[in-house]
N, C-alpha and C positions, 0 to 999 in steps of 0.2 A: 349290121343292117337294122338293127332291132332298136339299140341307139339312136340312130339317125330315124326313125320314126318316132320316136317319143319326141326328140328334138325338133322336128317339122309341127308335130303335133304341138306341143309348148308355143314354139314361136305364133301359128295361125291363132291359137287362143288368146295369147297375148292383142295380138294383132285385134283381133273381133269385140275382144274386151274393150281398150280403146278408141276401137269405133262408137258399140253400145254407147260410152260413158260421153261422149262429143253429144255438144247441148247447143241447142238452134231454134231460138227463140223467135216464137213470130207475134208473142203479146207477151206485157211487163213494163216493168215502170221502170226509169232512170233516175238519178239525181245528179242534178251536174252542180259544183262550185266555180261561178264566176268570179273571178278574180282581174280586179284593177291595181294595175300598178300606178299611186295618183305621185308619186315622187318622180316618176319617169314622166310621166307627163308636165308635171310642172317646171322637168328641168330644161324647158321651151318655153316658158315663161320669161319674157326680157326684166320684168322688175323680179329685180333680185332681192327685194327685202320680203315684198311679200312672197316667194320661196321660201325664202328662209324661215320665216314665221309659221308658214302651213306642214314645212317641215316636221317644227316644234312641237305642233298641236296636233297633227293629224297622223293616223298611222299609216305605215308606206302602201298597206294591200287594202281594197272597199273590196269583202267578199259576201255574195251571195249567192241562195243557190235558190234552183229550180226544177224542179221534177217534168218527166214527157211520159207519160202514157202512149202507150201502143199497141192496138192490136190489128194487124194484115196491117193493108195501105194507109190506116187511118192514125194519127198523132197529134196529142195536146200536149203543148209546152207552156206551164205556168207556173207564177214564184211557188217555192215548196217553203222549208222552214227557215225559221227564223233566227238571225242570226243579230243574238242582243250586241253584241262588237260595236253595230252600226247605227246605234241609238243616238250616240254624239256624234254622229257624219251625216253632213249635208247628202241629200238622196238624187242618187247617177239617174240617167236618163236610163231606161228600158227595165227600170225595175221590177213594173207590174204587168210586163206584158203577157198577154196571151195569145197565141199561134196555134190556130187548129189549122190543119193541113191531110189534104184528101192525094195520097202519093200517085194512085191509080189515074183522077182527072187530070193532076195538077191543078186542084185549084187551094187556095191558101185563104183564111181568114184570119185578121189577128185583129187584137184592141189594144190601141197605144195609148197613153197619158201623157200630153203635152201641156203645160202649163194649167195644170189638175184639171184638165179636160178632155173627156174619152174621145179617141177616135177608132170608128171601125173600117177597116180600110179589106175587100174581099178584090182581089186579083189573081192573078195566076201564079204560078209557084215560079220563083225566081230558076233562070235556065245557067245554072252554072258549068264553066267548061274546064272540069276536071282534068289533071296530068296524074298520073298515078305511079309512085315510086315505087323501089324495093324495101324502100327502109320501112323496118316496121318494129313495133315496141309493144310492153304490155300495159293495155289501162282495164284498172278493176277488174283485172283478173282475162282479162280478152286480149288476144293477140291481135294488135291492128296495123292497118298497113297507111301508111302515107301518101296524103294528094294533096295536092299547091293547085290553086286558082287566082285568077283579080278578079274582083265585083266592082260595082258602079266605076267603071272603068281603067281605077289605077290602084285599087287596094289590094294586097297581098295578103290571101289567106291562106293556114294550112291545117290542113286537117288529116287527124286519123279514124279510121272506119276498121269494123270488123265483120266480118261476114257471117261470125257465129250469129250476128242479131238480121232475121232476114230484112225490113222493111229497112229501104234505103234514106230514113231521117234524120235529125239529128236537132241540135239545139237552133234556137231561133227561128231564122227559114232558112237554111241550110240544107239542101238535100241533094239527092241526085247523085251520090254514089252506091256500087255494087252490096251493099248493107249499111250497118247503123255509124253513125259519127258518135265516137265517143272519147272524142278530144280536136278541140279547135281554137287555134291563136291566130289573134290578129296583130303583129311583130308592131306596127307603126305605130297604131292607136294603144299596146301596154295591154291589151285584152286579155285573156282566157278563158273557155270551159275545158271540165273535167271533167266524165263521170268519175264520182266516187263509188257509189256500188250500182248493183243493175241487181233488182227485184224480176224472180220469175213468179209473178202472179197472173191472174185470170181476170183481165179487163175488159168488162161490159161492153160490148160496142156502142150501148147507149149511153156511158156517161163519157164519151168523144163527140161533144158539142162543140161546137164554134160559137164564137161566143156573142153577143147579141146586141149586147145594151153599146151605144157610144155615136156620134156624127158620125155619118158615112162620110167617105170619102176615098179616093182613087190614090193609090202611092205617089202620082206625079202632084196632082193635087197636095196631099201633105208637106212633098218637098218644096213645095211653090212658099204655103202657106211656112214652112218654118225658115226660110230664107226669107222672108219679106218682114217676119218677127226679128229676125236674129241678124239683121243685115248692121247695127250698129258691136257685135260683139266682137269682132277681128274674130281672130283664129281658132278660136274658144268655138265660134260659130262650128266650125267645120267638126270637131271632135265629138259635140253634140249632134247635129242632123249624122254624123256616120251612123251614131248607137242608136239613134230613134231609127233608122232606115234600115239597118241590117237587117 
């Protein structure tokens, strides 16, 4: 009898300990590594010489990263360090973006760079309509679970969240599930983020600004204005306006 109480007692310790040590972040900083696959895409490309050649020259990944500050409802997503790699690569659309986003209103600010000219574009938080899987895996150290959505009406996205991180953000404007996004591909477009680590630091709620300087402008409006630029590009168009729009 005497046994079996040390043993109940062991196991509920065990148990309480594990509890204690479970960590549930509701402020803290992210880094995510964006990663393009530019060989995947170019092998839709019909001229095949120039494939070939950009094969040559260019390395198969353009990776960068960007850091999200967090704390309660409130998240900034903007480029973090710098990754010399990408010194001799021509520069991806959504490089320099900034996305401050208010989870609580849903409302969303970000400033995009179109043709090295800022635009601020403040709307509502895109309403995505998450499926939520069983499959789950671990990123930077967080167990996350898998959800599939389409945005702008036929692209396939998927993404994993973890609920240890409470506010439900994630990279880009990406939100709207049961906690944090910390891994998101876009299968068509050769896409990815990553978190690589997740910082528990103590973030000011005054340095979660949205950001200020750049043309306003209305999301529909931008997509007006980058189709009406880019209506001589074929299909090149489309891959561009996705990564400015996301």
């Amino acid at each position: 009898m005497k046994s079996v109480i040390i043993i109940t007692a062991l196991f509920f310790s065990g148990f309480l300990s594990k509890a204690q040590n479970a960590i549930f972040l509701t402020q803290g900083r992210i880094e995510y590594e964006k990663k393009i696959n530019l060989y995947a895409a170019l092998d839709d490309d019909e001229d095949a010489a120039w494939r070939d050649l950009m094969k040559k020259t260019t390395p198969q990944f353009k990776i960068t990263y960007f850091d999200l500050t967090f704390n309660g409802d409130k998240t900034l997503y903007q480029p973090g360090r710098e990754n010399t790699d990408n010194n001799r690569m021509w520069q991806s659309p959504a490089e320099d973006n900034i996305i401050f986003t208010d989870l609580q209103s849903h409302l969303s600010t970000s400033r995009k760079n179109v043709y090295e000219q800022g635009f601020l574009i403040s709307d509502t938080a895109r309403k995505i309509n998450w499926k939520i899987t069983d499959e789950t895996r671990t990123i930077a150290g967080f167990e996350c679970r898998r959800a599939n959505a389409l945005i702008m009406d036929s692209i396939y996205i998927v993404a994993f969240y973890t609920e240890s991180i409470i506010p439900g953000g994630g990279p880009e404007s990406f939100t709207g599930l049961p906690g944090m996004i910390l891994g998101l591909a876009i299968p068509h477009e050769h896409i990815t983020w990553f978190a690589t680590k997740v910082y528990n630091e103590q973030i000011p709620e005054a340095s979660l600004k949205a950001p200020a300087k750049g043309k306003k402008i209305s999301n529909t409006a931008l997509l007006t204005t980058l189709q009406d630029r880019m209506k001589d590009w074929g299909k090149w168009a489309r891959r561009y306006i996705i990564q400015i729009m996301i």
